[in-house]
Each structure stands twice: as C-alpha cells, then as structure tokens.
C-alpha positions as CSV (number, residue, x, y, z in Angstrom):
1,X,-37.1,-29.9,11.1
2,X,-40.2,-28.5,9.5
3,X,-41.8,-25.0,9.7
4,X,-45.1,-24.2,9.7
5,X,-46.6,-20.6,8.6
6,X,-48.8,-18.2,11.1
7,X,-51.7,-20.5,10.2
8,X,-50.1,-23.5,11.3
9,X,-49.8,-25.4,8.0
10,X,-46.8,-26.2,6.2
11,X,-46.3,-23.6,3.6
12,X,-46.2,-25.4,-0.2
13,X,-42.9,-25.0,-2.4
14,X,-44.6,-22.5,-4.0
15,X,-45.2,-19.9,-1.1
16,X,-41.0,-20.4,-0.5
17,X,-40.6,-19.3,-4.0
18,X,-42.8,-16.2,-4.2
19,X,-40.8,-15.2,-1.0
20,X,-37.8,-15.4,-2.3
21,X,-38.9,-13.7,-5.3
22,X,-40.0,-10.9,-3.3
23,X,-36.9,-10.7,-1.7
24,X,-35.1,-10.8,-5.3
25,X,-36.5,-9.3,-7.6
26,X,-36.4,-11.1,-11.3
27,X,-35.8,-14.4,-9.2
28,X,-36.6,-17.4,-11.3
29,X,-35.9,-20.9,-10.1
30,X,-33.9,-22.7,-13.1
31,X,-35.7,-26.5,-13.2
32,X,-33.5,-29.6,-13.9
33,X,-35.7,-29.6,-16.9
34,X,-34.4,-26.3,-17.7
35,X,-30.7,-26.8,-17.1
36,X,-31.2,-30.2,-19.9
37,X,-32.5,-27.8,-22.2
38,X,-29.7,-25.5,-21.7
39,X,-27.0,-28.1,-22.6
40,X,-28.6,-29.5,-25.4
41,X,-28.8,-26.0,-26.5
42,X,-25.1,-25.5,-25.9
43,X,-24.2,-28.8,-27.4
44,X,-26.5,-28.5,-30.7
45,X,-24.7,-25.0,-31.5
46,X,-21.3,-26.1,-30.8
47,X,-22.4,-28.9,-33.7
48,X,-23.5,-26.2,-36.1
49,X,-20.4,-24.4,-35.5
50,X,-18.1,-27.7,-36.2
51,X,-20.2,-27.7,-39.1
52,X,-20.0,-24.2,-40.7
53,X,-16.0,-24.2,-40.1
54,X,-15.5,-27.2,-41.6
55,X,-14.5,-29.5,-38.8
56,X,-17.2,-31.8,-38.6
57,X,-19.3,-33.7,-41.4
58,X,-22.5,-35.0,-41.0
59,X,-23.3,-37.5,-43.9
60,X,-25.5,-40.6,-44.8
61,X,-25.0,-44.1,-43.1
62,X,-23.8,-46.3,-45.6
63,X,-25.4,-49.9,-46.7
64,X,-22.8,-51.4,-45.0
65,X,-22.7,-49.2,-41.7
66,X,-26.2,-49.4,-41.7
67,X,-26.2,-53.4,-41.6
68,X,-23.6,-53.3,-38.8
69,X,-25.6,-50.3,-36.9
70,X,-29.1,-51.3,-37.3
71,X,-31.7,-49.0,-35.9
72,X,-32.5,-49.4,-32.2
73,X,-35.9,-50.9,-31.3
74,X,-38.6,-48.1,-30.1
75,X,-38.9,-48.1,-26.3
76,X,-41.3,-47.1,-23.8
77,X,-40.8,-43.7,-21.6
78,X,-38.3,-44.5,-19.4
79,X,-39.1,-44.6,-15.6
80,X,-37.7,-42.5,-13.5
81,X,-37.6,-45.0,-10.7
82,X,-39.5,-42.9,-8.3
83,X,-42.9,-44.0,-7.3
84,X,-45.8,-41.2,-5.9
C-alpha cells in the first residue's frame, strides 16, 4: 500500500521523520551506521577495562607468530551487494 500527501505525491523518508519528530519531541532516528558505532564503542571500552584490571594483555607478535600469522593482503571496499 502506498500513501500519497494532500498534493498527491509520495511523501520522501524525510517528511515521515520530521512528523514523527513533531509528534516526539527530541526524536532522533538511530542509523545502522550508528548502532555499529555504538558497539564498537561498547566493545573498545570493555578492552580498556580488561586492560586497566589486569585481565587482558595486549603485547607484540612474535617472529615466530608473525611467520605463522602473516598480515592479510589490503582489499577493496566491500560491496554491499545491493545495486541502485
């Protein structure tokens, strides 16, 4: 089903938002892109916790590991899979 405005047209994602905003007040939409960056937040303090009480070490690879973990090879962006 789609809805159209009083003009007829179909009203952008944008014009749903500023309703809803109207209706509550201080609304923001949270973006997948922002709920990533929340996690990683999360994640990156729970390490510097582990780290400040002791219970995790971060150190340097060894010669050894670093022959039987060799560094990835650089690649492109990855695509999303979705084509416009």
């Amino acid at each position: 089903m789609i809805l159209f405005d009083s003009t007829g047209e179909q009203p952008s994602r944008n014009a749903a938002v500023a309703r809803r905003s109207a209706r509550y007040p201080g609304y923001m939409p949270i973006t997948q892109a922002d709920r990533a960056a929340e996690r990683r937040r999360v994640k990156l303090e729970d390490i510097r916790q582990q780290v400040a009480d002791g219970s995790l070490t971060i150190r340097k690879m060894t010669a050894a590991e670093r022959k039987l973990y060799p560094p990835r090879p650089a690649t492109g962006r990855r695509s999303s899979g979705r084509r416009r």
